[in-house]
C-alpha positions in Angstrom: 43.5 -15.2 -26.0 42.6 -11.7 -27.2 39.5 -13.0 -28.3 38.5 -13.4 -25.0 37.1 -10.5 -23.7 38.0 -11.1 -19.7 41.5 -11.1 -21.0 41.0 -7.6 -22.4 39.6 -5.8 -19.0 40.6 -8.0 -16.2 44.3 -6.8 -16.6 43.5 -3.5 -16.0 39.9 -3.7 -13.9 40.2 -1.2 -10.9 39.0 -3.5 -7.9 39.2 -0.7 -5.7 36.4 1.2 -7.6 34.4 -1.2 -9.3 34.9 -4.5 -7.2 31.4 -3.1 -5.1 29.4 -2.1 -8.1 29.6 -5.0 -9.9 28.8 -7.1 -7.0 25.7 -5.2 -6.0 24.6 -5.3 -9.6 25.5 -9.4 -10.3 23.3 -9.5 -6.4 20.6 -8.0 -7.9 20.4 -9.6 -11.3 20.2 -12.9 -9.2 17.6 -11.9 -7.5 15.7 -11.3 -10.9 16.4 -14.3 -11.9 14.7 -16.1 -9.4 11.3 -15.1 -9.5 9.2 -17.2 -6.8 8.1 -20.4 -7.3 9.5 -20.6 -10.8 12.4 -22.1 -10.5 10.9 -25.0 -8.1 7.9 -25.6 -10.6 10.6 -26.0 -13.9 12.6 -27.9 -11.7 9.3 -30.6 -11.1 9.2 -30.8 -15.2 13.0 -31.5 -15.3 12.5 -34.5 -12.7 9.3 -35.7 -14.5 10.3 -35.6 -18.0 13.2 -38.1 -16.6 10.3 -40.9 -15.1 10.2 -43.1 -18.0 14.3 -43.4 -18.2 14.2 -44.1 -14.7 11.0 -46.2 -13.9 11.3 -47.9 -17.7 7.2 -47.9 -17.5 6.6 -47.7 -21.5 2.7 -47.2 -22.8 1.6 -44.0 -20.7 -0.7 -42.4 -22.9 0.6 -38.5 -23.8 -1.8 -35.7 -22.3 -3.1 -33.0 -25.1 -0.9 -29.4 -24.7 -0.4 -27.3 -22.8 -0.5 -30.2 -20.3 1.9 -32.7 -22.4 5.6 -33.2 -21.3 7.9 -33.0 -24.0 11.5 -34.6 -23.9 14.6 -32.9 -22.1 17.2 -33.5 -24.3 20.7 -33.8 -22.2 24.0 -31.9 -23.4 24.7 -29.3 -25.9 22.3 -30.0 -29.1 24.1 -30.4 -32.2 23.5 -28.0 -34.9 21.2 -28.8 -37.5 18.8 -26.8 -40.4 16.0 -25.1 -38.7 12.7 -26.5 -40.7 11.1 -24.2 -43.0 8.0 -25.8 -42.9 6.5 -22.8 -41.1 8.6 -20.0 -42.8 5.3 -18.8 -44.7 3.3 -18.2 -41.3 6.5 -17.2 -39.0 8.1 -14.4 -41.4 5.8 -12.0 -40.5 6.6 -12.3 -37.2 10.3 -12.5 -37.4 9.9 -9.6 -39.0 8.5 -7.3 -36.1 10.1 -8.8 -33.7 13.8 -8.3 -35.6 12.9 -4.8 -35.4 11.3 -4.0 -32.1 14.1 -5.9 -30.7 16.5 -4.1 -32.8 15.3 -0.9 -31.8 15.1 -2.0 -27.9 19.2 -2.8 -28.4 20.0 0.6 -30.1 17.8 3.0 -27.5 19.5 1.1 -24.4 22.7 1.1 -26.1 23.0 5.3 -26.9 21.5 5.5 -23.5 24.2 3.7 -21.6 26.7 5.4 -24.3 25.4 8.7 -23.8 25.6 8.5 -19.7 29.2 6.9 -20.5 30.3 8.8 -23.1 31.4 7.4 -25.5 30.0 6.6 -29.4 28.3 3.1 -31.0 28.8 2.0 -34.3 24.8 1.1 -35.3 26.0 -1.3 -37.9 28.2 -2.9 -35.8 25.2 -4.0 -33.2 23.0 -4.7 -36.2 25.6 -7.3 -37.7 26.5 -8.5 -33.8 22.3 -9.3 -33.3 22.1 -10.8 -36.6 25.1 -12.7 -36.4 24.0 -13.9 -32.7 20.4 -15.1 -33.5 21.6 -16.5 -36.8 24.0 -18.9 -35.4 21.9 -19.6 -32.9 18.9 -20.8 -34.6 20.8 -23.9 -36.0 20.7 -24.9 -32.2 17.1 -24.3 -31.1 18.2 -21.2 -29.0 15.7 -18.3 -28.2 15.8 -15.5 -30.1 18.2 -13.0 -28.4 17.9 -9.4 -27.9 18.7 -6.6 -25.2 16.9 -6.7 -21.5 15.4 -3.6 -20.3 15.5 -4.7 -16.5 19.0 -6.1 -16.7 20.5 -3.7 -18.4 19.1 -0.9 -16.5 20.0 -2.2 -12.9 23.6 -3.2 -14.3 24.0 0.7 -15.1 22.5 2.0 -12.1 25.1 -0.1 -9.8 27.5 1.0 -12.3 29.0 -2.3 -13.2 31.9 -2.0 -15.2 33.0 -5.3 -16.3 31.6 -9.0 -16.9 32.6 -9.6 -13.0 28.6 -8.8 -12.0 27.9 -12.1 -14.7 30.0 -14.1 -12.7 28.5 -12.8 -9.0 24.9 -13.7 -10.2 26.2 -17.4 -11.4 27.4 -18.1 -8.5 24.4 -16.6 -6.3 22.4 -19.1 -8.8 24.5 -22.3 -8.5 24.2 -21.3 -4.6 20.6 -21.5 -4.7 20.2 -24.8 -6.4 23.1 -26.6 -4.2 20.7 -25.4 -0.7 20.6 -21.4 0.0 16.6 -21.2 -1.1 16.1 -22.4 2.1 17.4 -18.2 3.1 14.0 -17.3 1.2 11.6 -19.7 3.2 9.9 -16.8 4.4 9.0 -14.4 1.3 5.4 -14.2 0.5 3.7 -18.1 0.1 1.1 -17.0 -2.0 3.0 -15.8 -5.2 5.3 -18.6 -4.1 2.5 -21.4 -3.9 0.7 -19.7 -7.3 3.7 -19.5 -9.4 4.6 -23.3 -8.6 1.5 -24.8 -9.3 0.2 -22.4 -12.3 3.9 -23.6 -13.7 3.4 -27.1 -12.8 0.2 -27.6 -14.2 0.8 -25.4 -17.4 4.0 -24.9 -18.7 7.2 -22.6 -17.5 6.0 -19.3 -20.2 2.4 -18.9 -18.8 3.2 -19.7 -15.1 6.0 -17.0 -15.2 2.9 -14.5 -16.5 0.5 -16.1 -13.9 3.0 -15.4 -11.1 3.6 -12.0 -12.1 0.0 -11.0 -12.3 -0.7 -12.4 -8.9 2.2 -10.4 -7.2 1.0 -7.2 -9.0 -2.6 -8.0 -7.9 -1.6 -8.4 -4.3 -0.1 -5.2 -4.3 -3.3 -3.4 -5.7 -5.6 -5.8 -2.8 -3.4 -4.4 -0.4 -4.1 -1.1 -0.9 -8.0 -2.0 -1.4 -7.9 -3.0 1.6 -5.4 -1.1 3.5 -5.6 -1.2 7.5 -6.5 2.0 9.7 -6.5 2.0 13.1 -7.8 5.0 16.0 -4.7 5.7 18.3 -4.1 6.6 22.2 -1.3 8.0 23.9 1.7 6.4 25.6 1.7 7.9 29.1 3.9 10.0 30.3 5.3 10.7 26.5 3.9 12.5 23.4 3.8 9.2 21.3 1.1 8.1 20.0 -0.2 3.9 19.1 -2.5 1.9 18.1 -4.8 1.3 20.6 -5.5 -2.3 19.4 -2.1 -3.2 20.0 -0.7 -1.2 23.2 -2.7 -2.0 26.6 -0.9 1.3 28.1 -2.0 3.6 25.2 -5.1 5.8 26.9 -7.7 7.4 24.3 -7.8 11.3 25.0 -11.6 12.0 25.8 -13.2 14.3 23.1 -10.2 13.6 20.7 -10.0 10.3 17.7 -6.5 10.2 16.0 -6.8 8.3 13.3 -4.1 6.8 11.3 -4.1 5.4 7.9 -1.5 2.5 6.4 -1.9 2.5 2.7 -1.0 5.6 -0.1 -3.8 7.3 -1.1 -5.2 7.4 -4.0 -8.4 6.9 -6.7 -8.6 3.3 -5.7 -8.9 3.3 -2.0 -10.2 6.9 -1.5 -13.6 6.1 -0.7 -12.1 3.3 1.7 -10.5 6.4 3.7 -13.4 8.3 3.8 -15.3 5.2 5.0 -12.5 3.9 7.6 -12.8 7.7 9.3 -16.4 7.0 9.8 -16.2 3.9 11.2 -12.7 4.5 13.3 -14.9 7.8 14.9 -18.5 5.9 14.8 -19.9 8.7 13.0 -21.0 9.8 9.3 -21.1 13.0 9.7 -23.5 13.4 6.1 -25.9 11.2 7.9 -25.5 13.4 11.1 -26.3 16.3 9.0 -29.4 15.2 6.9 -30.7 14.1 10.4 -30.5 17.2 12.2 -31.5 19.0 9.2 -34.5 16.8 8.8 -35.5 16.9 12.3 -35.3 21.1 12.3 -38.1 21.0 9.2 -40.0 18.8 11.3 -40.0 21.1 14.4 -40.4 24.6 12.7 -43.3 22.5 11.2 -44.4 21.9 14.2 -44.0 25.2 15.5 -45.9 27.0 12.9 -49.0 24.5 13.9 -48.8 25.0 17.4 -47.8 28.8 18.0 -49.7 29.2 21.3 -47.5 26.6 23.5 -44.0 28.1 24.2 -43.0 25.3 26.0 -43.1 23.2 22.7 -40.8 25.6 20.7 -36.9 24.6 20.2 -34.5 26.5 18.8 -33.0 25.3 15.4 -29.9 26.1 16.3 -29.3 24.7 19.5 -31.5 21.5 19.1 -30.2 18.0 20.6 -30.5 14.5 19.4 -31.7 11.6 21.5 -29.3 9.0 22.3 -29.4 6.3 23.6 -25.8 4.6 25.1 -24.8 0.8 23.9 -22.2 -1.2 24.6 -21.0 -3.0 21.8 -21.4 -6.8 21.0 -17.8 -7.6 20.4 -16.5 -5.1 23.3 -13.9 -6.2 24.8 -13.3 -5.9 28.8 -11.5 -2.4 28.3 -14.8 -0.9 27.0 -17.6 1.4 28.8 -19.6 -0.1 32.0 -22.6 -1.6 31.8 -23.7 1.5 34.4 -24.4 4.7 32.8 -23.8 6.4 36.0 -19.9 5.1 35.8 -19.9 7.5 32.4 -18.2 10.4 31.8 -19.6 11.1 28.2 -17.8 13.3 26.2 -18.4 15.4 23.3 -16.3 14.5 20.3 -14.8 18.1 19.6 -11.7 16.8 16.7 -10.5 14.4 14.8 -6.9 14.1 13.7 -5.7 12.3 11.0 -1.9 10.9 11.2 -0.6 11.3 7.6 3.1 9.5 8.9 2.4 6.0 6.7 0.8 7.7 3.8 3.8 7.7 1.7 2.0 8.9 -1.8 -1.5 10.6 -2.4 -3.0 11.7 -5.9 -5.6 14.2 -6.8 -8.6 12.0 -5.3 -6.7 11.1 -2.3 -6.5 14.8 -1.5 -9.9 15.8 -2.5 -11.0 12.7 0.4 -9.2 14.6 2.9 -10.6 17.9 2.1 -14.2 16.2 1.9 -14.0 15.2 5.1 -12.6 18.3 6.6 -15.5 19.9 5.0 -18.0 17.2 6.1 -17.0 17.1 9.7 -17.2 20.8 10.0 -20.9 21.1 8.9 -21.3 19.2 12.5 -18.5 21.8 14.4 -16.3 18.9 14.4 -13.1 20.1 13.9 -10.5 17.7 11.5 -6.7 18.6 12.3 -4.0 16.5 9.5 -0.3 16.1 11.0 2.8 14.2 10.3 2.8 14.2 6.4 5.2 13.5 4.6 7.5 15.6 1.9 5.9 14.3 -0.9 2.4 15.1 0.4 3.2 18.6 1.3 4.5 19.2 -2.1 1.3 17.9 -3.5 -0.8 20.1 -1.3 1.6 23.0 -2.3 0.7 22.6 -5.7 -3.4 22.1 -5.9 -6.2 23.8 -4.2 -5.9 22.1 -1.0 -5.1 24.9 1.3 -8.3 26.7 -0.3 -9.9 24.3 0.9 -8.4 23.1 4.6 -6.5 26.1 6.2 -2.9 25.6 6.6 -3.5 26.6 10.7 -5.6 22.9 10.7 -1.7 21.2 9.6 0.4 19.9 12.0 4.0 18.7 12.0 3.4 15.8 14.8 0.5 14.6 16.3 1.2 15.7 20.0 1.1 19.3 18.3 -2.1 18.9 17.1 -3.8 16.8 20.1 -2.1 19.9 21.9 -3.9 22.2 19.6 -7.1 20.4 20.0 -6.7 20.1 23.9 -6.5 23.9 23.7 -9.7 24.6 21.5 -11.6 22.3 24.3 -10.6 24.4 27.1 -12.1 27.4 25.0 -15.5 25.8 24.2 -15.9 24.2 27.9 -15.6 26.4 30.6 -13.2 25.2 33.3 -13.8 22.4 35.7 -13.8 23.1 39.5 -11.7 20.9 41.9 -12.8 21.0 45.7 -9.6 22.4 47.7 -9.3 20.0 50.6 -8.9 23.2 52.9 -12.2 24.0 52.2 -12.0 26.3 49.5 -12.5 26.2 45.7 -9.9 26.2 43.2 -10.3 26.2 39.0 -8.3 24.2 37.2 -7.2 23.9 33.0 -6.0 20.3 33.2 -5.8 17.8 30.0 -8.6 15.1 30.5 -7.0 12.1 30.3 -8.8 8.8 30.0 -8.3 7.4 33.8 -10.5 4.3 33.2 -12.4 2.6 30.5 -15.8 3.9 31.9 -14.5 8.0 31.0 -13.6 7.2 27.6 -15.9 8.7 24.9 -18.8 6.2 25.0 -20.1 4.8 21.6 -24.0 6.2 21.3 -26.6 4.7 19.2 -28.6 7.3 17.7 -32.4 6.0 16.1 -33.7 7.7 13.2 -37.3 7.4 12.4 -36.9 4.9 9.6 -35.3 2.4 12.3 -31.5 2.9 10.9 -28.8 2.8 12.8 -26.1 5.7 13.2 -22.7 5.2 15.3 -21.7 8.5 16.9 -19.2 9.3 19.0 -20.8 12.6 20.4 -23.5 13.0 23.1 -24.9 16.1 21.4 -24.7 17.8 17.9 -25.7 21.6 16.8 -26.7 22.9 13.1 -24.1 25.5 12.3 -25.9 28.5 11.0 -24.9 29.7 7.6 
């Protein structure tokens, strides 16, 4: 019985201590082992590849590879001489793979050692692999050889013993005998693309299809990663979507934008465009226009020096608009009367940072560009809510040479109370009639009250016939 290793530890194995680690680790190993879709589409070429024993239908005509069906033996093959008709094409290949494999065993094995401490004995492991795929050749086995994955998670959860095996066959034998229906609701995609690639292929390139397709899904989700502009909650200081809460209320003058996806090279020009299209204006477009429409009238200016009436200022110089109401408005949006509007000058934009988990160099150089873009148009951009990780990233590059660390917020009601705050010092303040009879000023949040005194979506014309979303009723060229 010594020569059974259970005997050896489970005498001595410390259930108080490692009972939990090697359960957590066998749990997770199971779950490895079950990739989706996998084990259903083997589990059709084990039932197919038993047809002909049960139907007794002789004659079908064998389909060409990788789309023939070989035969299943049942039970434990016997052991027989491998054929060596293919020695003089395969030794090259044993070869390399003997000794990437080899050296795969030996890293993973001083690195558990070393975390352990304790020493290996390389010859030992080298006679223990050879021994292992030697015998094992003269019964068709795979070659064998040390898992990165496995091995890794088993030390993390700090399994001790052979017990975490044992969890993981059972969680396995659970699955087959009814528990997949517990993982009816996991992704259907990768399920339905692993099943079929393995159905219609074979088991080795369906695995590879199914894994490419979940890492692709990851990299589309962040391609297209959702954004959405948010309102307040009345009566509190939080902030949603306004898609999705009927009660949030937009604050007039003010866009908070929020973005659900890290940011980084691959999506960063999708920020960039989701911040023009959640405030309905581009502000480079914005700034050619003006720009363009200031040569034209100094132009002018310069022809016609004799009528005063026809000279504008540069710096203070408006754009037509024109109001629209969207096609796909809903029954929230402006009224059809302009004189039910209360248009309002878009004065910031804040961006909520709270589900931006990771951003790289060119994520960060997206949010400084469209500080900097914003601000050519005296739209102020205000970032709160980011997270450690961010920060730290900021910290270390040339971000705060670029966006002040005054425009960084830690929520988003300390900003929108920042922003509120750098209204009432561009706007003078409103006057309220006193019911006695007098007149009374007032400093009071604007607050949308009803859809028609939310900012109104304007439709500004160029002279090509393009069309410009903005969000402001008037724009001024900042003087340099």
């Amino acid at each position: 019985m010594g020569r059974v290793p259970i005997t050896k530890w489970l005498p001595s194995y410390n259930w108080i201590t490692d009972l939990r680690a090697d359960v957590l680790g066998g749990v997770m190993l199971s779950i490895m082992s079950l990739p989706q879709g996998l084990t259903s589409g083997a589990a059709v070429h084990v039932f197919t590849s038993q047809l002909k024993a049960m139907t007794g239908v002789d004659g079908v005509p064998p389909t060409s590879e990788p789309f023939g069906l070989i035969k299943v033996e049942s039970g434990f093959p016997s052991p027989q001489v491998p054929s060596f008709n293919l020695v003089g094409e395969l030794v090259w290949h044993g070869i390399s793979i003997a000794i990437i494999s080899f050296v795969i065993h030996i890293a993973l094995a001083k690195l558990v050692s070393k975390k352990f401490h304790y020493e290996i004995d390389v010859n030992q492991e080298w006679f223990a692999l050879g021994a292992m795929n030697t015998i094992s050749s003269f019964f068709g086995c795979f070659v064998g050889g040390s898992s990165i994955g496995r091995t890794m998670t088993q030390v993390k959860f700090g399994t001790t013993s052979q017990l975490s095996t044992m969890v993981c066959c059972f969680i396995m034998v659970g699955f087959v005998y009814g528990a997949g229906a517990f993982i009816y609701h996991l992704p259907k995609m990768i399920f339905f693309v692993t099943l079929v690639s393995v159905i219609l292929i074979n088991v080795n390139t369906g695995l590879v299809i199914g894994i490419v397709f979940a890492l692709l899904t990851v990299v589309f989700r962040t391609q297209w990663a959702d954004s959405t502009c948010m309102g307040r909650i009345p009566g509190t200081s939080d902030f949603k979507g306004l898609g999705h809460y009927r009660s949030a209320e937009e604050i007039p003058g003010i866009k908070v934008f929020r973005f659900d996806a890290p940011l980084y090279f691959a999506n960063a020009e999708l920020f960039i465009l989701s911040v023009h299209n959640a405030c309905g204006l581009n502000p480079v477009l914005v700034k050619a226009k003006l720009i363009e429409r200031a040569a034209a009238e100094k132009a002018k200016e310069a022809m016609d020096d004799s009528s005063e009436a026809n000279k504008t200022s540069s710096r203070d110089m408006q754009l037509r608009v024109v109001g629209r109401r969207l096609a796909d408005a809903s029954v929230d949006s402006v009224a059809e009367d302009p004189a039910e509007h209360v248009v309002t000058q878009l004065t910031h934009i804040i961006i909520d940072c709270s589900t931006i988990p990771y951003i790289d160099l060119m994520g960060k150089d997206a949010i400084a560009q469209t500080f900097a873009d914003y601000a050519t148009i005296d739209i102020t951009v205000l970032i709160a809510n980011c997270k450690v990780a961010v920060r730290q990233l900021f910290e270390t590059t040339d971000f705060y040479q670029k966006v002040p660390k005054n425009r960084m917020f830690v929520s988003v009601n300390d900003a929108v109370t920042q922003a509120l705050k750098e209204q009432r010092e561009r706007v003078p303040e409103r006057k309220q009639i006193d019911h006695t009879g007098g007149q009374r000023h007032i400093a009071k949040d604007p607050v949308a009250l009803s859809p028609a005194q939310k900012t109104v979506i304007l439709n500004v014309l160029n002279e090509e016939g393009e069309e410009q979303l903005t969000q402001s009723a008037e724009f001024t060229v900042r003087k340099r």
